[in-house]
Structure formats: C-alpha cells, structure tokens
N, C-alpha and C positions, 0 to 999 in steps of 0.2 A: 031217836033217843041216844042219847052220849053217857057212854060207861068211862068211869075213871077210875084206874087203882094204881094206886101210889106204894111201890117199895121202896122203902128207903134201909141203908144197910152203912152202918159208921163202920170204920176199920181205923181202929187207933193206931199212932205212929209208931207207940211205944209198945205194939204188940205186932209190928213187924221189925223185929232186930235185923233182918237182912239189908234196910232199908236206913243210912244212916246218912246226915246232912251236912252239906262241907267234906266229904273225903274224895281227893284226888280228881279226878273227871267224872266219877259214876253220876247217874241220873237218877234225881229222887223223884220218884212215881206216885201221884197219887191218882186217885178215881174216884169219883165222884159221880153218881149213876142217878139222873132223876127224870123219872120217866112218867108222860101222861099217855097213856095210851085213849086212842079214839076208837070205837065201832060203828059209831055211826057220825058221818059227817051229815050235820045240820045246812041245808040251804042258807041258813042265816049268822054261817060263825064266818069270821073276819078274819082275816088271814095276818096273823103275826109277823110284824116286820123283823128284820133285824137289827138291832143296836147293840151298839159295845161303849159299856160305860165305865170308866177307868178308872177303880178307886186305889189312890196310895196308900197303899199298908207295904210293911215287910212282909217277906217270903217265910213261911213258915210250914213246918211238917206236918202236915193230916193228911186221913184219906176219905173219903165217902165216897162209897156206892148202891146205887139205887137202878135197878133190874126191875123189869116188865112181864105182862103177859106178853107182849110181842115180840121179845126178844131184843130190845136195844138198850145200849150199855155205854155210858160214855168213860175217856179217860185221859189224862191230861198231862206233860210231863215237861219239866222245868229243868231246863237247861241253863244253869249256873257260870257257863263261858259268854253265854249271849245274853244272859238275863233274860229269856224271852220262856214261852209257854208254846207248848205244842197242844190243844186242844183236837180230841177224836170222838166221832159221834158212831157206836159201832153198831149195825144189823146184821142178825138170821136171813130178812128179808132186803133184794137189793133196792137201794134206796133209787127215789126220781130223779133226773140230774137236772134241778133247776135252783138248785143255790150259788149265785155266782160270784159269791166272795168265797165260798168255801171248795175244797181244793177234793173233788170225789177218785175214790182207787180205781184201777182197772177194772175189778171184780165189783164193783159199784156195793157194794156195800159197809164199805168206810167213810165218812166222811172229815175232814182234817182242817185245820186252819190253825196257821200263828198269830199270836201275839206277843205284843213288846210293853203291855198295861195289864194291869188286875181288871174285871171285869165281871158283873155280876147283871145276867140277863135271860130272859125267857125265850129260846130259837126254836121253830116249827120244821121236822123235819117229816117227809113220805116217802112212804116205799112203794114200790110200781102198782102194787094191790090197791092204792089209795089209804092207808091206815097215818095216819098224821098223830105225830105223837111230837108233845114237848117235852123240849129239853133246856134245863136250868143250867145255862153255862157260865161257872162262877168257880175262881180262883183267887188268892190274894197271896201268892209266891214270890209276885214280882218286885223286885228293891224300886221302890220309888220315892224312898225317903234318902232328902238331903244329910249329905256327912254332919258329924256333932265337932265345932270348931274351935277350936282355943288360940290363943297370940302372945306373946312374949316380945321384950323387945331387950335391948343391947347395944348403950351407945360405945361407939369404936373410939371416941376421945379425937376425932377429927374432924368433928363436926358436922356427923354422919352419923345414924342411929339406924340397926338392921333388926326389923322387923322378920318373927319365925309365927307362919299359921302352920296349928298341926292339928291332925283328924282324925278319925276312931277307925277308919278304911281308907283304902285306896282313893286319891283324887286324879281327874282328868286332868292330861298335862295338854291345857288351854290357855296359861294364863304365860303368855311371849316376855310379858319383861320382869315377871316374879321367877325364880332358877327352883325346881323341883327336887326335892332328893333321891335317892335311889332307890328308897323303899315304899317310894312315892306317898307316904303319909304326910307329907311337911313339903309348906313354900317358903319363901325368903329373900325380901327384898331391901334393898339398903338405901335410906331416903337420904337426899342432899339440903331435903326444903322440910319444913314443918306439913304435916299434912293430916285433916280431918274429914274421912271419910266412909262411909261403907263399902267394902269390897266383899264380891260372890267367890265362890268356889263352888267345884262339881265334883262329884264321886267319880267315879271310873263308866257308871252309867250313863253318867250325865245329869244327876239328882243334884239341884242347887242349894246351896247355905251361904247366907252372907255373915259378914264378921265388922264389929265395926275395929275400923284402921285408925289412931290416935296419935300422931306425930309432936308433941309439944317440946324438944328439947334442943332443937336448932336453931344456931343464931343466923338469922335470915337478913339481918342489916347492913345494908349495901356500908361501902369505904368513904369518906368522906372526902370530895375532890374539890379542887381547886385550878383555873387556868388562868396562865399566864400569853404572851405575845411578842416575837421581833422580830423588826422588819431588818431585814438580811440585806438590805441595800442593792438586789438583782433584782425587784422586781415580784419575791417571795417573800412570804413572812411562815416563822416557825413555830408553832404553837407547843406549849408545854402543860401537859395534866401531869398534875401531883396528888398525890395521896395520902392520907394517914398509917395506913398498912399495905401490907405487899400484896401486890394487882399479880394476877394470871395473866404468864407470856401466851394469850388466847390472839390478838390483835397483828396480824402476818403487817400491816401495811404501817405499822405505828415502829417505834422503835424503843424496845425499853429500857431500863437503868439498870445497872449491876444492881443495884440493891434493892431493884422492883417495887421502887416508890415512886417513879413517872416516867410518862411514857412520852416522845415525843416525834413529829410528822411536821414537815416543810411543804408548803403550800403552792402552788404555782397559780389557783384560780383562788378568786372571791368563792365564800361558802357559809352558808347558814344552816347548821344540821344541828339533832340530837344523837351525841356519839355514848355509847355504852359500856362501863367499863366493870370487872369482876376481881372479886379479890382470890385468893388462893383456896377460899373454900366455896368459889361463886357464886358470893353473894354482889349484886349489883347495883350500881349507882350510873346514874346519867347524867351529862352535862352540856351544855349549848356552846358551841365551836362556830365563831363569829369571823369571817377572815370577811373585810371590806377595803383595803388598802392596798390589795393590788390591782393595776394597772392595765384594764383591760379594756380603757376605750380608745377606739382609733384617733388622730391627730383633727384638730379644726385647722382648715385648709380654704387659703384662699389665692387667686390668679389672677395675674396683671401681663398683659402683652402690650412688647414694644415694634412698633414698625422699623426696619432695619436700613430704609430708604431702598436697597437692593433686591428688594422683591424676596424677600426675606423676614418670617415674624419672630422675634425670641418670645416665649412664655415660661413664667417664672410663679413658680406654685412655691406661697410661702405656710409653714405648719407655726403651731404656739409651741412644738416641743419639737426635741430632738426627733429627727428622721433616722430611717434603716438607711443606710447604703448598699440598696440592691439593684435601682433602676442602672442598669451599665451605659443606656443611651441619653442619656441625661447625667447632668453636671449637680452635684451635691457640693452647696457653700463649705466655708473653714469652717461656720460653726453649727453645720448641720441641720439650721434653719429651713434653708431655701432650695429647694430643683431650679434649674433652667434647661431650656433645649429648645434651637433652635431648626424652626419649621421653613420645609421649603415649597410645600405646597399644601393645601387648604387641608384641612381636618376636622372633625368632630366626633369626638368619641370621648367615652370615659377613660380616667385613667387612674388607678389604684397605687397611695403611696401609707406606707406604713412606718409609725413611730419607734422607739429601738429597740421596745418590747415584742416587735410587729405585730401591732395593734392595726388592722386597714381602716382608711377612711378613700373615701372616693370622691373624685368633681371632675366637672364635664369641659373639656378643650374642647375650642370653638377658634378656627383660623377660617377665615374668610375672605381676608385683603390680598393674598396672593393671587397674583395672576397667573393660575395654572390652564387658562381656557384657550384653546386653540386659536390661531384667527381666523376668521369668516373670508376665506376668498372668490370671489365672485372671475370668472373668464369672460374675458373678451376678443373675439377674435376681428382683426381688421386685414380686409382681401384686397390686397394690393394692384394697382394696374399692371404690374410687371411680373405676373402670377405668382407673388411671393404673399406668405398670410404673416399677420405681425398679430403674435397672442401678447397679450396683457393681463398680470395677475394683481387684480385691483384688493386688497385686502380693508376691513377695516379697521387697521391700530397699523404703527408704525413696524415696520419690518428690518429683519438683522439682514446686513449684506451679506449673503452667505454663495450667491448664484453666482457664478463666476464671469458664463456665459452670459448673462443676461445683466441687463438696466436697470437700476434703481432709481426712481426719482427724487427729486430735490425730498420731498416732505416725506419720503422712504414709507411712501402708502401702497405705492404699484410698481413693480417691472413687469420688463418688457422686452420681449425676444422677436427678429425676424425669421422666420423658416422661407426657404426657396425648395424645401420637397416635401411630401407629404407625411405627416408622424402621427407617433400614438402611443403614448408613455405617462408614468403618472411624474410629476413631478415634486419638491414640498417646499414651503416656504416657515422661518421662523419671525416667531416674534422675538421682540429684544430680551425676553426672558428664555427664549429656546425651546417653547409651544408650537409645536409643530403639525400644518395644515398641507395635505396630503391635495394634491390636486391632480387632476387626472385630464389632459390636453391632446387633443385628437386633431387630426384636419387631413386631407386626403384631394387632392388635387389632381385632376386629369386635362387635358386641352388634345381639342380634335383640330387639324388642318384642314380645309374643305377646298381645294383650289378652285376657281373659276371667277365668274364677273358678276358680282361683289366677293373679291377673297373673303373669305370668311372659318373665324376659328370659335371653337363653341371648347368653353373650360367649364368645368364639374369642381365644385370647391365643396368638401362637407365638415361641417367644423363640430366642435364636439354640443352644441346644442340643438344635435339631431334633425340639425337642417343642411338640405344639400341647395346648394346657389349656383345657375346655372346663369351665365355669361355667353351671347351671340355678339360677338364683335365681327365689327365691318373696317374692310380700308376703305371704304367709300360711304359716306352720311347714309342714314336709312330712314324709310317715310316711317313717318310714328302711325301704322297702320295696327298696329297686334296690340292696342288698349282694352280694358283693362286688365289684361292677363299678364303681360310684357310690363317692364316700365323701359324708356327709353332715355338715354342720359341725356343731357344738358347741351351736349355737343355734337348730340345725333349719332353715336360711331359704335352706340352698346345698348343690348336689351337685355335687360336681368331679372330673372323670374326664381322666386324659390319654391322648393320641393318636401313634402315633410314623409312622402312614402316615395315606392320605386315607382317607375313610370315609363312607356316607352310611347312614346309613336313622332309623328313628322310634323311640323310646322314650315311655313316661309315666309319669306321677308324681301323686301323692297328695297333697290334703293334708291336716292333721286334723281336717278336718272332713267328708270323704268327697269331696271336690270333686277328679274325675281329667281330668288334660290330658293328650293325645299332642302331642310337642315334637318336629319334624325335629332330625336332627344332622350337618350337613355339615362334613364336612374336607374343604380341599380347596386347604390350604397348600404340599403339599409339591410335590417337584417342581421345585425353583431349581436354581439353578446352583453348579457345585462352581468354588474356586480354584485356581488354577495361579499360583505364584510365575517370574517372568522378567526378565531382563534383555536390554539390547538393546547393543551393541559395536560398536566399530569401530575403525579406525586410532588414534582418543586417547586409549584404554585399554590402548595397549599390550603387553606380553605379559603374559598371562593366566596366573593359576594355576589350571587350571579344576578339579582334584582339591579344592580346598578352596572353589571356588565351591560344587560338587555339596554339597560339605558342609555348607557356610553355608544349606541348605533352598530352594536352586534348582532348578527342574526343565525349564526350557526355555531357551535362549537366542535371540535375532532378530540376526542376522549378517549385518554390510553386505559387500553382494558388489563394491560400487562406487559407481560416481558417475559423473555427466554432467556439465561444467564451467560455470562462471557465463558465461563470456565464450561470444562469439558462434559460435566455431567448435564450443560443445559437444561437447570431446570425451569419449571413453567412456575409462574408468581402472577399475582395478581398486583395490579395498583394497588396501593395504601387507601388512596383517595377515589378508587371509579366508584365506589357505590355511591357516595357522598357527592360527587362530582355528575354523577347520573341524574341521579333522584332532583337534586336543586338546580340543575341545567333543565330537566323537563319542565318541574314545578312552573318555571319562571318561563317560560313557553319557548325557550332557544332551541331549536331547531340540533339536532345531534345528529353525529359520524361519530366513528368509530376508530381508533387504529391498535396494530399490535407491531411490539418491537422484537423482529424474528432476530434468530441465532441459528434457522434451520442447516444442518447441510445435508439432510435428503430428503426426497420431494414426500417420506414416510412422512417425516417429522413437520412436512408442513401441510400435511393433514392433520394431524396434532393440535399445532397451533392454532389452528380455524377451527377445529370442533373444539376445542378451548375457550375461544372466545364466543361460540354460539352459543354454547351450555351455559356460558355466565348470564348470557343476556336470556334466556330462559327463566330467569330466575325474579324477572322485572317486566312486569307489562307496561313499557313502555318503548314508544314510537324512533323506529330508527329510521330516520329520512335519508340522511345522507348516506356514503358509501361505509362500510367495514374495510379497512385501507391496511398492509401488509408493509412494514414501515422496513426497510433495505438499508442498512449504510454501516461503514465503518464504524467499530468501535474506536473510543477516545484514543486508546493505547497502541492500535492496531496490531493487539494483540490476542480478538475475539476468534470463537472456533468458528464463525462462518467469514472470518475476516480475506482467508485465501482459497474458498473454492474456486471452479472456474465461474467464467461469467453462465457458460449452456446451462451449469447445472442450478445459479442462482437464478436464469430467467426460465428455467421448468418449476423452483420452488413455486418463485412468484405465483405463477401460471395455475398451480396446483392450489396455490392457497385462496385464489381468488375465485376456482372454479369451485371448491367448497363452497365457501361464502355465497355465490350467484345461486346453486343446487339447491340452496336454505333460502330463499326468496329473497335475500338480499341484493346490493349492488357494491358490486368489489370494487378497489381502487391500488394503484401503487404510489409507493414515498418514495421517493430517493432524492439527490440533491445530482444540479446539471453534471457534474464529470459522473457520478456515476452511473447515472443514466445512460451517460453516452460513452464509457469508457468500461460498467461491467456488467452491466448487460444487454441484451442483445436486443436492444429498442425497434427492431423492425417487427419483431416476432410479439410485440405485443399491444399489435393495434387495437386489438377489440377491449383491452381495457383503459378506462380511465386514468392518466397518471397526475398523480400530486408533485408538483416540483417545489423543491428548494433549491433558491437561488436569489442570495440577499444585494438586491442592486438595485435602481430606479427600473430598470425599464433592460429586461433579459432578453440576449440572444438565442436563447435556447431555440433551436432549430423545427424540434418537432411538435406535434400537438399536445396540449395539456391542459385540463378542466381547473385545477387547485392551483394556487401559485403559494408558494409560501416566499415573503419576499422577507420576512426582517425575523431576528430573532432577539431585538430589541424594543416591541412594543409595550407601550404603555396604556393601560388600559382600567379605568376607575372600575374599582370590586378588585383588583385582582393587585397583589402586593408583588413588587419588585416588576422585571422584564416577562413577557410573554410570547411567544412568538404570533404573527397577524399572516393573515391567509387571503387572497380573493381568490373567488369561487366564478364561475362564468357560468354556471347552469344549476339551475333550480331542480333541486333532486324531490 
C-alpha cells in the first residue's frame, strides 16, 4: 500500500522584502518544495526517468515550498551572471547515490544539478532506507526570450544609408561586420548596395530576434562605358575605356585619367576577357576588352640548299616576314628576308628562327651530300724476296697526297711503301675532303742462317693480318717432298708455309742431290695485344650524343669525375657534366673509366681526392669497367700549386691515390703525357700500375710500358661537337 501526502507551502516574493531582483550580484532564492513521499514500495511501480524540459519564459520572482513527512525539501537559486539555475533536492535522510546527472554532497544528503533552461518535471529521488519520494522540478527564472528590436536608418548623402538596430537589453557581440555600441543595446551598419533582408540578433544569452533589414535608397547602377583601340605600331595595341562619370582609382594595372573618366592599359598579347569597372560609389559596369592584332604567330619558313661543288652545301631558310637578327652563325639578308649558312659536314636537326616580334617557327635541315665519311682502307702486304715487305694502302675513293714517304698511284686509290725492318705503327690516309682513315700496319721479320749442305735460311714474316709466313730457302733446288703442308716455288729453291697460332717443332728437307737437313720452326709471334677505340670527356664537350658516339666504333669512354683547383686553397669541384656524362654513357652500353684532375701536394690530399671520387660514384649504381685514373700534368699557366713539387713526392701522390682506388675494388691508372712521365716522376717506381700516356704522334717512342695511349687531341667523333681527345686501350678491363 502507497501513502501519499502532499504539502505544498507558497511564500510570496513580495512578502520577503529581503529578497529583491536585479540589485548588484545578490542571488534571488526561491524554493519550491514538492514532495511525494512513499511507504511502501509496490513491486509493480516503474521507476521515473529523468527529463528536463525547457520551456521559454522570463525569469521571474516567487517562491514555493513544499515539505514532507520525510523530511525532503527542495531549493533552487538563479544566478543572474550566468543566467543559469542551481537546482537542490535536500534530505534529514542520506540519499542513494545512483543519479548520475545529478551532482550528490559529501554528506550524501544534498542533491544538486545546473541548468542553463526552465524546466518543468517529475524526478524520483531515495534515501539509503529505500523511501523514494518525488520531486517536481520546475522553475521558469531563466531569460530565454529573444531581445524586442527596432531599426532606424540614415542616408549619409554619399550614397551610403547606415542602418541603427536597437534593443530593450543587452545584445551579444556576434555580429563581425555590424560595429556594436558601448552600452551594447544598438548595432549599426553602413550599406553601399540596396539590400532586402532578415537579419538575427541575440541578447547577451544568446536568445535570438530577427529584424527585417530594408535598404531601398541606393543607386546601385553601374557607369556607362565605352572602348576604344590603337595599334601602337610595336607590335601593341592600347586599349581606352571611357566613362560617363568618374571610375574608382581601384584597377593597379590600368592607368587612369586626371579626370577619372578613362582608364587606360597597352597590350603586348591577344586577349578576350570581361574587365570590371566601378564608379566612385562602386557601383559596377563590365565590358569585353577584345585585343586580336597583335602578332603572335611565328614566321612561314621555307629551305633551299645549294651544292657548292667544294664539298660544301649553303642552306638558305627564306620567312614571309621580317626575321629577328639573333642567329650569329648565320648570315641575315639586307632585307631580312632570308638566313644562309654554309655547311661543312652533313646535318640534321631542327633549327628555330624567329620573326622581329620573336615569334618562333621551326624546320628541319637535312645536309646529306657532304662527304664527311672516312675512306675504307683495305692493307696489303707483299713479302719481298730480298726480305723486304712492301705494304700497300688500297683505299676505296681517291686519296689526298699527303704521305711523304710513300707512293701514290696514278688513279691516287693506293700507296705504297717498302719496309727493309720490321714495324708497327698506325698510320692515316685522307681523302680529298681531309676524312681521315686511321690504319694500323704491323710486320715483323726474322731470318735464321743454318750453315751446312743445303745452306739454308728459314725467315719468319708476320704481317698485320695475323698471319705469320714462314720461308725455308735453299742454295741448292729442293725435292718437292713436304706436300701438302709445304708449298714449294716454281724454281725449286723455297718452301712456304703459313702459321695462324705459335708453333714449334722440326721438319726436313731434301735436296736434289740427296743432301737432308732437320730445320727447327718456331712461331712464337702471336699473342699481342687487341685495340680498344676511347674517348676521354669532360665539362668542354658538352652534351654528349652518346647513341651515335656508340655508333661512330667507340667502346669505352674516360669520364672526368672533377677537379682540384689551381689556386692555393685547392678546392675539390665536381664536373659540370659527369652526372650527365655517366648516366647516357652507361645507358647507351659504353663501357666507362674514370679520371680525376689532381692539384695534390701531399699524399694527405691524395686521399682526398680518391675518396672524392669514390663517394661520387656511390651515388649511381652503375658499372665501372675500366680503371679510375689520377690525371698528373702541368697547368696551362705553369703556374698550379702542384706545378713545382718534387717529382718523389708527385710519384708517392700518384702511388697513394691509386692505392685508394685499388683498396675500394677498383682498378687504378696514371695520366700524364711522355716528358712527364719520364722527366717528373719517377717511372721505375711505378710498375705495378697501369699508365695512360699522352703523346700525340703516329706511332710514340715512349720507352716504357703502357695500357691507354692517348695519341690525339684533335679527334673528331659523330655525337660529340667540336675536337675530342681519342685513346687506344690494349687490354680489356
């Protein structure tokens, strides 16, 4: 069974005088006590949730309270800083602590909770005894009503009308681009445009009221424009907008009139836009700004090449219009019509000419009739009976006398030299355009004396087509017994047998008169060294075509990784070009070395230099075959800081820098050119490395051994523009 008794107890505002609303910070209290006390809890009552329902009313002063048999009282108090409510539910008996929006005292028998809304609702509270009693928690103190708003307005005679909202209380200062007064009742903003709208406002709560916003007294009609056009005779045209009334200096790139009736801007391109203009109370007009008269297509171009008879083509690139005068390698006609420039050797590539605007247009030069191709020389060697060898260098196109020593014949297709000792040098031949084919002429001749009956002498001839020709001559006719190994001459007195590898052992021979000799026969020519075509690069070769290098019959390149500098501080520099010079040398499959140009003078600094150039090459996974090379020589001026060490301490650099290099898996090399090889440093002391020589001559004395020959520093080589220097290699790294 459920007892219920209800006290309810009003306490009017106006008969607490202690208790007054609005003054200074004090807190207006009121209490409000409605209590349902339980005795008996029913198995079948449902348990009261909580809700808070928020109704907008003004804050106003009363008080009620309502007191229980149980002793619980509630009371509420309204805090006018925060606009909020402190609502407390207070017990004789300590309460249970399972309400967990509301906030329980130490002493458990308070219970408390804020609010920021009015709120009218029925909360179940218990006390540890089990006595569940409700409680009506309901207040309406809280300001939740919007300000009451009025508007005024104010034209300033500029074509500008300022809008004043003012409000019965304090508003929140939320609104950024209306300016708030000081006593925060009133906003105020100044319109430039007509404008019809509803605008909100908020109290200091945050309780919204909108106002409607009515703007009709603004002349909002743009200026009236007009454009004009001249072409400026450069190539610009200047466009002019005009106006009715005076425009705002707002347009930085335009340029206006003293009297702010037009504005105007010179053009260098074609342009098709909508340009926007404003008068002084910006209002706006727009107008289309058409520029099509200037001159911005490249020249029509066309090419005519003449054969010069002299191995020589002119090409002559004529335009419809005036040309730029920029190309410096090329001839511009009197009336600027036409290029010419004459080609000396074959070409194809584009070539970019521009009109006087410089406007580009492009076309493609195509020279093909020069004759920039080598001649094809073909060697023959003919072995003399009088052990002399007579080579002949049969060409196919007619050749330039240029050989001193040597013969040229009638139709100047072939010379021809005799040799009485054995050589091995390259030689070259031109053609009558000065194409130059590099020929490489070997022969190596020995003759044995064998005394007795049949005298007999046995000569060894190896000529450069890797055959050795072995000659058993007799003073006395010989039986044609040793066929078909032997061939025996015509006149009985010689047997000649060739050889394409080494060979030793004995044979004999006959001759008609029964008289037999055993003759040794040693081969033991072969076994030289194969060539290798290379080139060596740097920053003054520029970009490289190396696809057509590969093609031109190169197979290795020497690639400067850097440099040390002449002056005293020796710094360390990289090539402009080795990355570029790396990357499209491997790409293109050429085989790569390495060099660096020292400036060391102590064998410190030529550790330096080698972990320098190790570190770079770290940086690129790609393949370095040939040696990393230590490059030695005078500076141009002879006036570098390694220019006057001694030679000891230049061939310990060397020594030092190549033992780096070797220690890092590589294969070292030295550079220098023959006098200083043999004049500064100490060439005995550096056998166990490879040396690169320079020494630009057919065919060098240089005394001691060396892998690299650099012989010219005037190679010509397709892909690569201007001289190069050309290298043969004699061992496959």
């Amino acid at each position: 069974m459920k007892k219920k008794i209800y006290i309810v107890i009003f306490i009017l505002l106006i008969l607490l005088p202690s208790i007054v609303l609005g003054q200074g910070n004090e807190e207006v209290t009121n209490s409000q006590n409605v209590i349902k006390a339980e005795n008996e809890i029913s198995t079948n009552t449902q348990n009261t949730s909580e809700k808070e329902n928020i109704n907008s009313t003004k804050a106003i002063n009363n008080a009620k309270t309502v007191d229980t048999q149980s002793g619980v009282k509630t009371n509420y108090t309204y805090n006018k800083d925060t606009n909020t409510v402190l609502f407390e539910v207070i017990s004789d008996i300590q309460f249970k602590e399972n309400k967990a929006l509301w906030n329980l005292s130490e002493d458990k028998l308070t219970y408390s909770h804020e609010f920021d809304a009015n709120t009218d609702y029925i909360s179940t509270f218990e006390d540890i005894e089990g006595n569940k009693t409700e409680v009506e928690v309901k207040f309406d103190v809280i300001d939740e009503t919007g300000p009451t708003l009025s508007i005024s307005y104010k034209n300033n005679g500029n074509n500008t009308i300022t809008a004043t909202v003012t409000s019965n209380e304090e508003l929140l200062a939320d609104k950024s681009t209306w300016q708030l007064s000081e006593d925060k009742l009133s906003y105020i903003y100044t319109f430039t445009e007509n404008s019809d709208y509803d605008s909100t406002f908020k109290d200091k709560w945050g309780n919204p009221s909108s106002i409607h916003v009515l703007i009709t007294g603004i002349n909002s009609i743009g200026p009236k424009l007009s454009i004009s056009y001249r072409d400026n005779g450069d190539n610009t045209v200047t466009a002019t907008v005009k106006s009715d009334r005076k425009l705002l200096n707002d347009k930085t790139s335009w340029q206006l009139s003293e009297d702010k009736l037009s504005y105007v801007y010179t053009f260098t391109d074609n342009t098709n836009y909508v340009s926007t203009f404003q008068d002084e109370q910006g209002n706006k007009s727009s107008i289309n700004v058409i520029i099509t008269t200037i001159d911005k297509i490249g020249p029509n171009l066309s090419i005519s090449y003449k054969d010069n008879g002299d191995n020589t083509v002119t090409a002559t690139v004529t335009s419809n219009e005036e040309l730029l005068a920029d190309k410096t390698s090329w001839q511009l006609s009197s009336d600027k019509l036409s290029y010419t420039f004459t080609f000396k050797v074959n070409s194809d590539y584009d070539s970019t000419f521009k009109d006087k605007w410089g406007n580009p247009s492009s076309i493609h030069i195509s020279i093909t009739q020069i004759d920039d191709q080598a001649p094809k020389t073909a060697i023959q060697y003919i072995h003399n009976d009088d052990n002399t060898v007579t080579v002949k260098l049969i060409a196919n196109e007619a050749l330039k006398d240029t050989k001193v020593n040597w013969t040229l014949s009638a139709d100047k297709t072939t010379y021809s030299h005799t040799f009485s000792e054995q050589f091995d040098y390259y030689t070259e031949v031109q053609d009558l355009y000065g194409n130059v084919d590099r020929c490489h002429i070997k022969a190596k001749m020995k003759t044995y004396d064998y005394a007795g009956t049949p005298n007999i002498k046995v000569k060894y001839m190896y000529t450069g087509y890797e055959i050795v020709k072995v000659e058993i001559v007799s003073d006395v006719k010989l039986k044609n017994n040793k066929y078909p190994s032997w061939i025996l001459s015509a006149d009985g007195y010689r047997y000649t047998k060739e050889f394409s590898n080494n060979d030793i052992y004995t044979t004999g021979v006959e001759d008609i008169n029964g008289n037999k000799r055993t003759i040794p026969v040693i081969v033991n020519f072969f076994g030289t060294k194969s060539i290798y075509n290379g080139v060596d690069v740097s920053f003054y070769q520029k970009y490289i075509l190396w696809d057509k290098v590969i093609q031109s019959g190169i197979d290795f390149a020497m690639i400067r990784a850097g440099f040390r500098g002449y002056g005293a501080s020796g710094s360390m520099n990289i090539d402009p070009y080795f990355e570029t010079n790396l990357k499209n040398a491997a790409a293109n499959g050429l085989d790569i070395g390495i060099y660096f140009y020292s400036q060391a003078i102590t064998v410190q600094e030529a550790v330096v230099e080698a972990n320098f150039v190790l570190d770079l090459l770290k940086k690129y996974n790609i393949e370095i075959k040939y040696p990393i090379a230590i490059d030695t020589e005078r500076t141009p001026n002879g006036t570098g800081r390694a220019d006057s060490i001694s030679k000891e301490l230049r061939t310990e650099i060397c020594k030092t820098f190549c033992d780096v290099i070797e220690q890092a898996g590589y294969k070292s090399m030295i550079y220098a050119n023959k006098d200083w090889l043999l004049n500064n440093l100490n060439i005995n002391e550096l056998n166990d490395y490879d040396i690169w020589l320079a020494h630009y001559t057919n065919e060098t004395d240089y005394p001691y051994a060396y892998t690299m020959w650099q012989y010219t520093s005037s190679g010509i080589v397709n892909g690569i523009a201007g001289y190069v220097d050309m290298n043969y290699c004699y061992k496959k790294y």
